[in-house]
C-alpha positions as CSV (number, residue, x, y, z in Angstrom):
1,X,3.8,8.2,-11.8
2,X,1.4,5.1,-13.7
3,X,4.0,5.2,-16.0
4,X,6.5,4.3,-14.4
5,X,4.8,1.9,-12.2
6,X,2.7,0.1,-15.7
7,X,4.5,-1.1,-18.8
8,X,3.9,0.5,-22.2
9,X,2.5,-2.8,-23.6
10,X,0.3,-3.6,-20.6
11,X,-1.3,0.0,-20.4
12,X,-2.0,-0.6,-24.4
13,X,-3.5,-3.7,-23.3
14,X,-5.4,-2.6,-20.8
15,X,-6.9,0.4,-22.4
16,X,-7.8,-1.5,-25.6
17,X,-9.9,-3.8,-23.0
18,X,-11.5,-1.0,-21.4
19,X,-12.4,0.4,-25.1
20,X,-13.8,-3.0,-26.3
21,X,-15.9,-3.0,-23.3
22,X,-17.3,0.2,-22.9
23,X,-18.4,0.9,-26.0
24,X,-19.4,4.8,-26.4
25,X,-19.0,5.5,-22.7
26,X,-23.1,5.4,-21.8
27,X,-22.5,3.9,-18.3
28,X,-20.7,7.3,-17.7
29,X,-16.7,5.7,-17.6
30,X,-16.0,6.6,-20.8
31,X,-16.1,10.2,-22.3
32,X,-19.1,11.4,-24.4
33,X,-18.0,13.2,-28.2
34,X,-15.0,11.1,-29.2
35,X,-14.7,14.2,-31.0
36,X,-12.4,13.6,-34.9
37,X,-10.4,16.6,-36.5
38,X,-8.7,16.6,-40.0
39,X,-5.1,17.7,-40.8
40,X,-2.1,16.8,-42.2
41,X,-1.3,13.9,-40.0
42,X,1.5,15.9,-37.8
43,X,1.2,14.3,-34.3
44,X,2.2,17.8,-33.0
45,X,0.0,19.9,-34.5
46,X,-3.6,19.1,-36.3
47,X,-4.1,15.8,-37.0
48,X,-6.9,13.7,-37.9
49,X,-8.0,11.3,-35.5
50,X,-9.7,11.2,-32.3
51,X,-9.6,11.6,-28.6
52,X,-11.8,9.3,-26.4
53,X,-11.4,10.1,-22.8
54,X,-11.5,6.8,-19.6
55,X,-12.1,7.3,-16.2
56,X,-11.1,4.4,-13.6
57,X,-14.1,5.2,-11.3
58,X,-17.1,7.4,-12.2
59,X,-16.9,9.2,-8.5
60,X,-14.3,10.3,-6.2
61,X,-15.0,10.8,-2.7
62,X,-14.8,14.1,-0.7
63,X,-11.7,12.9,0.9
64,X,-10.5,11.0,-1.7
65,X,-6.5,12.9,-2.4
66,X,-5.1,10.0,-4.6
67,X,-8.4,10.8,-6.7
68,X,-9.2,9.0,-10.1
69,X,-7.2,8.6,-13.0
70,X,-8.3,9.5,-16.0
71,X,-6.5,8.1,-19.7
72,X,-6.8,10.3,-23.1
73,X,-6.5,7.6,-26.1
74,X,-5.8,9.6,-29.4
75,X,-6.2,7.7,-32.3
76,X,-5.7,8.5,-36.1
77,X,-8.6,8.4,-38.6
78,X,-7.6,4.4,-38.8
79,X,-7.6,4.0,-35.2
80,X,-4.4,3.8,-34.9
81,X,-2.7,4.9,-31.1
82,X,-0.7,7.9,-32.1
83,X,2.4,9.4,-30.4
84,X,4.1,12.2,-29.0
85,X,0.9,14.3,-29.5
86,X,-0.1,16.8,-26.3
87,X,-3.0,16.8,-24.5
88,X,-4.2,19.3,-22.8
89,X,-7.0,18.4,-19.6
90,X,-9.5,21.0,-17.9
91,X,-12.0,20.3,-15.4
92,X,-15.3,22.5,-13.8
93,X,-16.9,23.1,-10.4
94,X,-13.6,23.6,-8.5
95,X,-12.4,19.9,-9.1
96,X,-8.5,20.2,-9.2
97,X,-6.5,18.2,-12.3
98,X,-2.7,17.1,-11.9
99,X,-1.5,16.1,-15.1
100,X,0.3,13.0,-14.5
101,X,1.1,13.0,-18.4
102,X,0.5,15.7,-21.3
103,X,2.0,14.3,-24.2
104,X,1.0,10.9,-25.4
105,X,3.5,7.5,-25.2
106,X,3.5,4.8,-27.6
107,X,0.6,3.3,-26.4
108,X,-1.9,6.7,-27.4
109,X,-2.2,8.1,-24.0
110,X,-1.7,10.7,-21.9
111,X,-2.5,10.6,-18.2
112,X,-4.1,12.9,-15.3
113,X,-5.6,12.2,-11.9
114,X,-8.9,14.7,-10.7
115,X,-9.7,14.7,-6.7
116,X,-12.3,17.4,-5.0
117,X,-9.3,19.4,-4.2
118,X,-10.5,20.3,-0.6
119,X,-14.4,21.6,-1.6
120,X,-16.3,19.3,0.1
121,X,-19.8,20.1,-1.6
122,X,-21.3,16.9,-3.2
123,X,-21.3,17.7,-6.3
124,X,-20.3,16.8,-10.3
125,X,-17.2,17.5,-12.1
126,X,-16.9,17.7,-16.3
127,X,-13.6,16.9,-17.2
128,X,-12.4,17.3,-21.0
129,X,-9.4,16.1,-22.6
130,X,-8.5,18.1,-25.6
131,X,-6.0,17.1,-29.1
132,X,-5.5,19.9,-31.7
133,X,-9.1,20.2,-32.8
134,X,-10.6,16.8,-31.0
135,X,-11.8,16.7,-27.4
136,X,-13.6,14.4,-25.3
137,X,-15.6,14.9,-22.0
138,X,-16.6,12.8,-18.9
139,X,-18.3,13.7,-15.9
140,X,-17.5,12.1,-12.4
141,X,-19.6,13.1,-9.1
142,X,-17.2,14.4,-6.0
143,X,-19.5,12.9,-3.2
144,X,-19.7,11.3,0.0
145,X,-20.1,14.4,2.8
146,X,-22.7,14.0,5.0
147,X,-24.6,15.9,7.3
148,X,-26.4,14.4,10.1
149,X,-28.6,15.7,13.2
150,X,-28.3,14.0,16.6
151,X,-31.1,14.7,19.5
152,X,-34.5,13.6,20.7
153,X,-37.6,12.9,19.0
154,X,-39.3,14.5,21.4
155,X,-39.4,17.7,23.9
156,X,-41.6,18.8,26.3
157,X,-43.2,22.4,25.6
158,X,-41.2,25.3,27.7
159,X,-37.9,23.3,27.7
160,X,-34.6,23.3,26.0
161,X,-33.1,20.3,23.9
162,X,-29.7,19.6,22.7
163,X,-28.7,19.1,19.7
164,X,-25.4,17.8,17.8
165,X,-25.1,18.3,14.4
166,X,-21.7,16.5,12.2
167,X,-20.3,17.4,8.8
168,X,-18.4,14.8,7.7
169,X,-16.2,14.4,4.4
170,X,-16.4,10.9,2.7
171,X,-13.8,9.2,4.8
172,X,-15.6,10.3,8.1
173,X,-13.6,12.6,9.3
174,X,-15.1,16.2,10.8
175,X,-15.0,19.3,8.5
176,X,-13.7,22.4,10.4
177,X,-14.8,25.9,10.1
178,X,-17.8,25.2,7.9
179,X,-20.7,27.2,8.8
180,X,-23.6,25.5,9.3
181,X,-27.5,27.5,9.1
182,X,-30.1,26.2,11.8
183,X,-33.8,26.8,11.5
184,X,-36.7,25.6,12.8
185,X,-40.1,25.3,11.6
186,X,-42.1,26.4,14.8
187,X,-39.8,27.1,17.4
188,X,-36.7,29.2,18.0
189,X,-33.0,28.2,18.0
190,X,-30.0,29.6,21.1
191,X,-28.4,30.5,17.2
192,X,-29.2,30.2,13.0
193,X,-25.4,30.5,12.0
194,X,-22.6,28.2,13.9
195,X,-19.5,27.1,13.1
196,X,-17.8,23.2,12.8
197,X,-15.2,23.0,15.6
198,X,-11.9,20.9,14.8
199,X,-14.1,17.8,15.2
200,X,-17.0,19.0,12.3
201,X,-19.6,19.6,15.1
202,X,-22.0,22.0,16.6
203,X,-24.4,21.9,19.4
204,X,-27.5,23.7,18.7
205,X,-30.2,24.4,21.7
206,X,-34.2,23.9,20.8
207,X,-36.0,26.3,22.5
208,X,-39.4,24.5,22.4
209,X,-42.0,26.8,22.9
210,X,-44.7,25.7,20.8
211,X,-46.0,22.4,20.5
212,X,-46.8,20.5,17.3
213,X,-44.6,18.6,15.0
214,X,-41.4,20.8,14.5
215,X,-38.8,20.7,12.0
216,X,-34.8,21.6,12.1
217,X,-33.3,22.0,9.5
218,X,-29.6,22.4,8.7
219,X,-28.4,23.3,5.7
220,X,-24.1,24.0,5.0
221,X,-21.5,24.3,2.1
222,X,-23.4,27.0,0.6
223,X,-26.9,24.8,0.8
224,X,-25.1,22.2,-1.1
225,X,-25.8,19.9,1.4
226,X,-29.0,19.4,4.1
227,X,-30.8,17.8,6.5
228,X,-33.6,17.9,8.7
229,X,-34.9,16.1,11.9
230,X,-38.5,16.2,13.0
231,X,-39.6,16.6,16.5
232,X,-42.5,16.5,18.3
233,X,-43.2,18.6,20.6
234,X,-45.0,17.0,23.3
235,X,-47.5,19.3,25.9
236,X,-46.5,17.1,28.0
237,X,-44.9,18.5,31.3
238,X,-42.0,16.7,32.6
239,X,-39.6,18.2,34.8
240,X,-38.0,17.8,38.3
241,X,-39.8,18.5,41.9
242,X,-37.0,17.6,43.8
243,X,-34.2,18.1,44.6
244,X,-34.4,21.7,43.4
245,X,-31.5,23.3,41.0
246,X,-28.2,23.3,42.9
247,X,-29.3,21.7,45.9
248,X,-26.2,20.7,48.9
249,X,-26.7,17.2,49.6
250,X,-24.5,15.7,52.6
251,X,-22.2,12.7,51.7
252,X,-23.9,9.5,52.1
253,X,-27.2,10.9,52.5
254,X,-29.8,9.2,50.7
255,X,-32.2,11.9,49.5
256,X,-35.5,11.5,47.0
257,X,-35.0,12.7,43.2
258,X,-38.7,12.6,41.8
259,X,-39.8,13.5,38.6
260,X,-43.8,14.8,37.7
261,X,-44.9,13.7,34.4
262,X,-48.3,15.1,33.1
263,X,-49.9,14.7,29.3
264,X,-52.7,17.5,28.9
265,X,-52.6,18.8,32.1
266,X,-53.1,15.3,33.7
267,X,-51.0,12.9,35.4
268,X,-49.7,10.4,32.8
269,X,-50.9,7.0,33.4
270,X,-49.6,4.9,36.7
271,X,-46.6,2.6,36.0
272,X,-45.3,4.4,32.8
273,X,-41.2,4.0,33.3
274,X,-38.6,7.2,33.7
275,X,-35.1,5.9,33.5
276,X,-32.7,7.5,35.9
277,X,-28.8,8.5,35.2
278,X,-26.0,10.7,37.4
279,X,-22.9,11.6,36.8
280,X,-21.8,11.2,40.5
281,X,-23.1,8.9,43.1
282,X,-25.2,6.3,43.3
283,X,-29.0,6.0,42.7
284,X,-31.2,3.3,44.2
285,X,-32.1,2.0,40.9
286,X,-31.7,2.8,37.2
287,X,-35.7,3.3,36.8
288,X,-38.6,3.8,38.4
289,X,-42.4,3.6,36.9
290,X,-45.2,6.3,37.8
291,X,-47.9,6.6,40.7
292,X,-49.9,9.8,40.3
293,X,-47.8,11.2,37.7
294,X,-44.6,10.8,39.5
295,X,-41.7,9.0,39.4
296,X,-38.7,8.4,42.6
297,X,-35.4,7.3,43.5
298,X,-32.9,8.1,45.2
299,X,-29.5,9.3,45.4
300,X,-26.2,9.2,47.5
301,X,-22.7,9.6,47.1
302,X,-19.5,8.9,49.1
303,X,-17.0,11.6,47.0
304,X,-17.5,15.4,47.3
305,X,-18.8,17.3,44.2
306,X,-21.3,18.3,41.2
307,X,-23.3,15.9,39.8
308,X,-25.8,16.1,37.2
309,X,-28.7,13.9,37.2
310,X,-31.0,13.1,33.8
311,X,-34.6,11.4,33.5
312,X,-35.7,10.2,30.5
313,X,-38.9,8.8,29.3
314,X,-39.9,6.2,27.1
315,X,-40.3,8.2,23.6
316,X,-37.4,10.2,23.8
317,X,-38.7,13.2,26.6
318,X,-35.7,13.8,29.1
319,X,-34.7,17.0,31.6
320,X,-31.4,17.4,33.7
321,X,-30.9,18.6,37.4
322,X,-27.6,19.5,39.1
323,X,-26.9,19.3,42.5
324,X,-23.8,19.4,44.7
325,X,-22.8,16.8,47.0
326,X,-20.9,17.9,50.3
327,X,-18.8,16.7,53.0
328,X,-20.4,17.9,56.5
329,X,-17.7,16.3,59.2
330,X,-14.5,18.0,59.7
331,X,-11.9,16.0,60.6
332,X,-8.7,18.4,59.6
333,X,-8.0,21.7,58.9
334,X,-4.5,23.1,57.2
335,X,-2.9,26.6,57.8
336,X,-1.2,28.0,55.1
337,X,0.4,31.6,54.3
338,X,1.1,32.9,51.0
339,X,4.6,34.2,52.6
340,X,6.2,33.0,55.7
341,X,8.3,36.6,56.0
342,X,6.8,39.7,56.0
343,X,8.3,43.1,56.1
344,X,6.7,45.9,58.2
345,X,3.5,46.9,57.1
346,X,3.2,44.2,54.1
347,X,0.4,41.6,54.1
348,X,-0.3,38.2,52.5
349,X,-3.3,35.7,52.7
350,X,-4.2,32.9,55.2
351,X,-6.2,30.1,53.9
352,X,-7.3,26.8,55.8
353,X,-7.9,23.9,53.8
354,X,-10.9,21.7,55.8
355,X,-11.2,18.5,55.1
356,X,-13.5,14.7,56.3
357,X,-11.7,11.7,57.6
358,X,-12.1,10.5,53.5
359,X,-10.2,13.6,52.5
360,X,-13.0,15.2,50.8
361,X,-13.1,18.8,51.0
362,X,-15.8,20.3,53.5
363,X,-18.5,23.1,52.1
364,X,-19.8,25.6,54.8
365,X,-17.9,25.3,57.9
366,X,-16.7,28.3,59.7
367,X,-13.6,28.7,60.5
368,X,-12.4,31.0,63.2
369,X,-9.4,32.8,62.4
370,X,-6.8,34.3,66.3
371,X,-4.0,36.6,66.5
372,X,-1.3,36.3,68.5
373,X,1.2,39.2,67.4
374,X,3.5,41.5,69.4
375,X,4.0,43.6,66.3
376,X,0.6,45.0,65.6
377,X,-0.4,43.2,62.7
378,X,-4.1,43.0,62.0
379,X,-6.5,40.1,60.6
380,X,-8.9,41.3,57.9
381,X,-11.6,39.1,59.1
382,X,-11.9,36.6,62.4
383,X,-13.9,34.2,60.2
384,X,-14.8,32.9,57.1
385,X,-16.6,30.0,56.1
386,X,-14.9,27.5,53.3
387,X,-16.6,27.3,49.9
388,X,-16.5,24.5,47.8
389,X,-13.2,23.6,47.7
390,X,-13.0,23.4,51.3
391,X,-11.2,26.6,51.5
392,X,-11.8,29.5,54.2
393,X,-9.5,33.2,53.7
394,X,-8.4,36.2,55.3
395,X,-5.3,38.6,54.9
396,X,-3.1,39.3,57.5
397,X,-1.1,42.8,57.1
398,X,1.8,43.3,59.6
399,X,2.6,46.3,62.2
400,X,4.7,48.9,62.5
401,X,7.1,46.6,64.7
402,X,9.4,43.6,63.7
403,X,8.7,40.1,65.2
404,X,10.7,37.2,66.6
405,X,11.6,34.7,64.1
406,X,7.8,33.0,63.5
407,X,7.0,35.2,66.3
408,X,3.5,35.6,64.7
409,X,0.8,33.3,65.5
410,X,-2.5,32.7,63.6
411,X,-4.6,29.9,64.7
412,X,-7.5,28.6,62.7
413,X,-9.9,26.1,63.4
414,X,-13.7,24.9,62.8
415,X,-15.9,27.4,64.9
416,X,-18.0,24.3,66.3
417,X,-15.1,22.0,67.2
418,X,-12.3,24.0,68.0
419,X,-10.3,20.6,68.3
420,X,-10.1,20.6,64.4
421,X,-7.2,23.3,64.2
422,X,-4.1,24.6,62.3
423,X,-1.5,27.5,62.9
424,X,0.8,29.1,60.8
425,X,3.5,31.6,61.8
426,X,4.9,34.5,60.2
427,X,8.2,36.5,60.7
428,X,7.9,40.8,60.5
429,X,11.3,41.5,60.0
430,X,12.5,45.1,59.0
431,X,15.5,43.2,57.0
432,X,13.4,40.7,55.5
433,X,14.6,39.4,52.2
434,X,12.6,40.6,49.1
435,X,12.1,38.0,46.2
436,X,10.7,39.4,43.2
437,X,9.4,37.3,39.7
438,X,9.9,38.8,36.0
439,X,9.2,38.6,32.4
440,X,8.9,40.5,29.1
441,X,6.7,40.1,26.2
442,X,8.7,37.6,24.5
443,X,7.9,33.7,23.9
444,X,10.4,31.7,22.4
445,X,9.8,28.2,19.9
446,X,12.9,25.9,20.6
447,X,11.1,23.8,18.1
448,X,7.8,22.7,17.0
449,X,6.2,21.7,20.1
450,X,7.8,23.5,22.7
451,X,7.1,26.9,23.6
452,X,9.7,28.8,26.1
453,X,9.1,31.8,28.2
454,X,12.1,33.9,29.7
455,X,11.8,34.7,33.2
456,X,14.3,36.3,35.6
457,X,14.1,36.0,39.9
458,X,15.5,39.2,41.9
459,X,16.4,38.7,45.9
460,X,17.2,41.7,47.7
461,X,17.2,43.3,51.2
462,X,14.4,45.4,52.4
463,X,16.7,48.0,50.8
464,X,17.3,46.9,47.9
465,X,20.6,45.9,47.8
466,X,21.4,42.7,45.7
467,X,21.7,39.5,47.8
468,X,24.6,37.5,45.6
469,X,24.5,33.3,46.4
470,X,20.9,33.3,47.2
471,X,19.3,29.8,47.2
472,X,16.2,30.0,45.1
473,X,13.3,27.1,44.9
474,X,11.4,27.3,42.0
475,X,7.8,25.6,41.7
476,X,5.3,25.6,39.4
477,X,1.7,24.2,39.5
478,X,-1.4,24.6,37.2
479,X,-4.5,26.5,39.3
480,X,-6.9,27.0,36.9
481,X,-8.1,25.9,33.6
482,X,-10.5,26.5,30.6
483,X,-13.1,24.5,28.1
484,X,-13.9,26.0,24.8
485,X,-12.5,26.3,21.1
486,X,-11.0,28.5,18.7
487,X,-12.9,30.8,16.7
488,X,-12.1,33.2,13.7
489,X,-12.0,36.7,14.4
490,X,-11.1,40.1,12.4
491,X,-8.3,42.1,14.0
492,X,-10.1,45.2,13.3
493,X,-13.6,45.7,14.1
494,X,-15.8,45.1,11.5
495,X,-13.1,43.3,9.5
496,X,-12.6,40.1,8.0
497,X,-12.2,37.1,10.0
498,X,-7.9,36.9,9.9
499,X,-7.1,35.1,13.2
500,X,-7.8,32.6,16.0
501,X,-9.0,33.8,19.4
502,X,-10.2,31.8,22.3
503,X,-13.9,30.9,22.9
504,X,-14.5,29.5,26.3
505,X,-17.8,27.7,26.3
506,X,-18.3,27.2,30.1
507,X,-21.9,28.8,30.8
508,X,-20.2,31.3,33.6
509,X,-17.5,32.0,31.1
510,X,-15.0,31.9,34.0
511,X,-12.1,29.6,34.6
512,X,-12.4,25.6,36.1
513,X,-10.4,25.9,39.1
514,X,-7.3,22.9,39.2
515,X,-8.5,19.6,40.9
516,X,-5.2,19.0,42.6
517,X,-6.4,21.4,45.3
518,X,-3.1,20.1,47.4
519,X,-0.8,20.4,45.0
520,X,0.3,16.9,45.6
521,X,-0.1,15.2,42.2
522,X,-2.2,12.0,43.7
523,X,-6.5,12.2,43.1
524,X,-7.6,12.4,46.1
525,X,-11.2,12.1,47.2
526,X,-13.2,15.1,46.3
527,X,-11.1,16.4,44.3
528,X,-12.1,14.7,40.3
529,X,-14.6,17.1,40.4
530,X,-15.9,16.4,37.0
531,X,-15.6,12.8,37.6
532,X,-13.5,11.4,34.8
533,X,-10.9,9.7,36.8
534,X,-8.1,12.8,36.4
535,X,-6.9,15.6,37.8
536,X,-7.2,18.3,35.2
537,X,-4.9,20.0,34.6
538,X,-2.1,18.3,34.2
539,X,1.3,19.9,35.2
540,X,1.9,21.9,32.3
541,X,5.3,23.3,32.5
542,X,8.5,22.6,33.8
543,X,10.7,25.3,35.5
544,X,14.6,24.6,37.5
545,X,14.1,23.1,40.9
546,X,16.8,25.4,42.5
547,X,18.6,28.1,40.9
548,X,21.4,30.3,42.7
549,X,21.6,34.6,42.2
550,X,24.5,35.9,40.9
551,X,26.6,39.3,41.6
552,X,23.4,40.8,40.8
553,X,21.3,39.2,42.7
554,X,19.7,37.8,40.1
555,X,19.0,34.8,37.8
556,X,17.3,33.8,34.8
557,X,15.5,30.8,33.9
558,X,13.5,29.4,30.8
559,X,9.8,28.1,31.4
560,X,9.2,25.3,28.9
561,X,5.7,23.9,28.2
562,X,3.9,22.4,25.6
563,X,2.5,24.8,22.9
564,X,-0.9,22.8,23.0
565,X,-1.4,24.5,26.5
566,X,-1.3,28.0,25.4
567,X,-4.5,29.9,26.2
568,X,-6.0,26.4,28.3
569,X,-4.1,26.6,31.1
570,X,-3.4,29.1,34.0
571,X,-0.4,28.7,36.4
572,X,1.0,30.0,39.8
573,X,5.2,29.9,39.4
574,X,6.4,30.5,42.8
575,X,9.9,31.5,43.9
576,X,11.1,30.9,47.8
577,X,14.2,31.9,49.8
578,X,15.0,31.4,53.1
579,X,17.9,32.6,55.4
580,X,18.6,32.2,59.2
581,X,15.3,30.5,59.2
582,X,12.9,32.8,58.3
583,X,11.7,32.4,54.0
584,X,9.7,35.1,52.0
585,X,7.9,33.5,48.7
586,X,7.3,35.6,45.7
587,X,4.4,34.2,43.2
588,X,3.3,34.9,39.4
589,X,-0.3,33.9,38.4
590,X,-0.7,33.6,35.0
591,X,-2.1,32.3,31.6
592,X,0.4,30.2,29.6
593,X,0.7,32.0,26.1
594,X,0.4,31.4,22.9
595,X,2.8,32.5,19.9
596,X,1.1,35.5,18.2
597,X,2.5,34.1,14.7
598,X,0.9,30.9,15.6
599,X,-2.8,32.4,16.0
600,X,-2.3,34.9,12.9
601,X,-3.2,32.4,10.2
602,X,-6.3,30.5,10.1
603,X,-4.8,28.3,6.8
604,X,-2.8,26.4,9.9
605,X,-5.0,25.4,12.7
606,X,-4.3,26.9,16.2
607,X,-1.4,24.8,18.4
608,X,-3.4,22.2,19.6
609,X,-6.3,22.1,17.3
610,X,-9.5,23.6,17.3
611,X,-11.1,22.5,20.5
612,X,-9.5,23.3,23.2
613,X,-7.2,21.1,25.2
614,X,-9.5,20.0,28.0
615,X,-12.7,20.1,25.8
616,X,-15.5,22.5,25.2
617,X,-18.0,21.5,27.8
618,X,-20.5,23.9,29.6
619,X,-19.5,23.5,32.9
620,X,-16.6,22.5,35.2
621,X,-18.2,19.3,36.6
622,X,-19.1,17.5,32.7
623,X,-15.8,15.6,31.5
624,X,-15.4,16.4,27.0
């Protein structure tokens, strides 16, 4: 490629500069031995002469794929540039040679280019140029990858600290999949042996139960590269008094958060500062200096949900709290039935959605749950009080009887002001129309970024019997999600590591439930529960709004979504028909897939990356 791009004359040119002033090659550009052979003069075989070898940098970085170029000059025992002689090239310590030229042109020289080729280890390369019996050798140092450690300088004695450790190639960009060893000198670690997600990183807990100076240390690319971080740790006790762990605070409450800092066993001096963060809410100011060791202010919030609260001391010491702010006043409640038509004897669930005059959903209300049914159907429970998302259940199975059309009654409302109510009505029907979802095993790649799952809809009579030009609505919505990354993993037990598998790094290790608790697309209040600004998920699929049954009573449909949602997102597909007024709703709840082919080679990086799609944070309520 030079050649083409550099005239023969100015390449001589240049390359007769670069001899004149490098001399011998001491400052490490030019290569060492300028090794002579004799022969009969016959460029293509032996020949006496020399080869000196160039370099245009002494280094390459890590990251570095054009690389350096490095120029073979093979004179004759007068120094003269000879021709049409090959060259061979040949480099150590896993550098990688692409020879740009083996055989030299009329100005002497043949051409290569050397780059790290993908080993990130700082490290040094020998690379030798060779003619019949003459060679040359230069060395040039792959570098530029660091390691760095990221946490405090200082933890108090029987708590945990956080760390984030980076390996970074020369341009600064993360190094995946590179196992990185953790010690430290007086304490414990949560592990010794992690792995770089798609972003080069690893977070690392301290365990800090001994105090004195500590050190961690982190090694990685087989201890090619280090580093280390001291940290004191202090005797020092600094923690929370109040509110305690998980504490319900009531919207727009102002309530104390106080901190106790003792050194030695004593309270540490009066007016030493604590500064004050949350991730939700308000706080009556962003510090607050010591009297008797402690330190106060105080929190509110207008907008349902977790929050967690840091303190942190001058000198680096710092502890978290989470608490959970809730809406106490009721001012609506919504009925709603997983399936408006029943036959005899099936059941479905109630719920009823409470919420405050701000929308926010409301935490520990009972709600009061009455039948009015000619049919015989039952309640599974009279009351039920609603959790965090506002939401109180209970399963309704029908009699043995049929029921006018919405001839069933269930009334729900707030046990302490019956006023806040909602009703939903059912029909028990012994003809009731049966809507059933389907799929196989089968995923399908319409191209690169699409992933598309078959799925077929059945509508029948309580018989059986197909029900031809049956008007189908077709819905889908996301009702759960995950945060973690991908991990290697053997298929066989024991094995080696020979595909990618899901890690979810959410301390319960269960699923964030979907913020759009409605289902109406808009952020309402309460509902960004980990406060970024977004509902999460986002809609992650597409489905036909309204398909129509054939002969068969059937239809089949395509679910598209986006492959980077496979194994992030869970869904609820829902299928409704309706006829003479009365509508029965079938739904699927499910986790979008992935490809198996696309998780069965860890050369190619999982759809989507490494980390997953929504992050890999510990909990539901801290935005990645």
């Amino acid at each position: 490629m030079l050649s083409k791009r550099l005239k023969p004359i100015a390449i001589l040119m240049l390359l007769l500069f670069l001899a004149a002033c490098g001399g011998g090659g001491d400052d490490g550009v030019f290569g060492t031995g300028g090794g002579s052979a004799g022969g009969d003069g016959d460029a293509a075989g032996d020949f006496e002469g020399q080869v000196q070898l160039l370099t245009s940098s002494p280094r390459v970085g890590t990251a570095d794929t054009e690389g350096v170029v490095l120029t073979a000059l093979v004179k004759d025992s007068n120094g003269v540039l000879m021709e049409e002689v090959p060259v061979s090239f040949s480099v150590t310590n896993n550098g990688a040679l692409q020879v740009t030229r083996g055989t030299t042109d009329e100005t002497g020289s043949a051409l290569a280019v050397v780059t790290g080729s993908g080993d990130y280890r700082n490290r040094s390369v020998a690379v030798t140029a060779t003619a019949g019996g003459a060679s040359s050798t230069v060395n040039i140092d792959v570098d530029g990858t660091t390691l760095t450690i990221v946490g405090p300088n200082v933890v108090p004695v029987g708590e945990e600290a956080t760390f984030i450790i980076s390996l970074e190639d020369s341009d600064g960009n993360g190094i995946a999949m590179e196992n990185l060893t953790v010690e430290s000198a007086l304490n414990t670690t949560s592990a010794t042996v992690l792995s770089t997600d798609a972003d080069g990183t690893v977070t690392v807990k301290l365990i800090a139960g001994n105090s004195g100076t500590d050190t961690l240390s982190v090694s990685a690319l087989d201890g090619s590269i280090s580093a280390s971080q001291n940290v004191e740790i202090s005797p020092d006790s600094f923690r929370f008094t109040t509110p305690t762990a998980g504490t319900e605070i009531p919207l727009d409450s102002s309530v104390p958060v106080s901190l106790t800092w003792q050194v030695d066993g004593s309270n540490v001096d009066d007016n030493s500062n604590v500064t004050f963060s949350t991730t939700r809410g308000i706080l009556s100011g962003a510090s607050a200096t010591t009297t008797n060791g402690t330190a106060t202010v105080n929190i509110q919030a207008s907008d349902a949900g977790l929050a967690v609260i840091t303190a942190t001391a001058a000198g680096g010491l710092s502890t978290q709290r989470e608490v959970e702010f809730i809406a106490t006043d009721p001012e609506t409640l919504e009925a709603k039935s997983a399936s408006s038509q029943l036959a005899i004897g099936e059941s479905t669930e109630i719920t009823a959605v409470v919420r405050d005059a701000k929308n926010n959903l409301v935490k520990n209300q009972t709600v009061t749950f009455q039948l009015t049914d000619i049919s015989g159907g039952t309640l599974s429970s009279g009351s039920a009080v609603t959790n965090s998302q506002g939401i109180a259940r209970t399963r309704y199975t029908a009699g043995q009887s049929t029921s006018s059309n919405g001839g069933v009654e269930i009334k729900a409302f707030i046990a302490s002001l019956p006023s806040v109510e909602g009703t939903v009505n059912l029909t028990v029907s012994q003809q009731a129309l049966r809507v059933s979802l389907g799929t196989g095993n089968e995923i399908e790649e319409p191209n690169s970024t699409t992933y598309r799952k078959p799925w077929s809809v059945f509508v029948s009579d309580a018989t059986g019997a197909p029900i031809a030009d049956a008007q189908v609505e077709l819905s889908l919505l996301p009702i759960y999600y995950w945060e973690g990354e991908y991990v290697a993993v053997a298929s066989t037990p024991g094995g080696t590591p020979d595909k990618w598998a899901r890690s979810i790094s959410l301390v319960s290790g269960e699923s964030c439930v979907a913020e759009d608790l409605n289902g109406n697309g808009i952020l309402d209040t309460g509902e960004d529960v980990n406060g970024n600004g977004t509902l999460e998920p986002t809609n992650p699929g597409t489905v036909p709004g309204r398909v129509t049954t054939n002969s068969e009573g059937s239809f089949e449909f395509g679910l598209n979504y986006p492959q980077s949602h496979c194994n992030w997102v869970g869904v609820e597909l829902t299928a409704k028909v309706g006829v003479q007024g009365t509508e029965t709703i079938s739904r699927a709840r499910f986790t979008l897939s992935c490809l198996a082919d696309d998780l069965n080679n860890l050369d190619i990086e999982p759809p989507g990356g490494i980390v997953g799609l929504y992050g890999n944070a510990s909990s539901c309520a801290t935005p990645d």
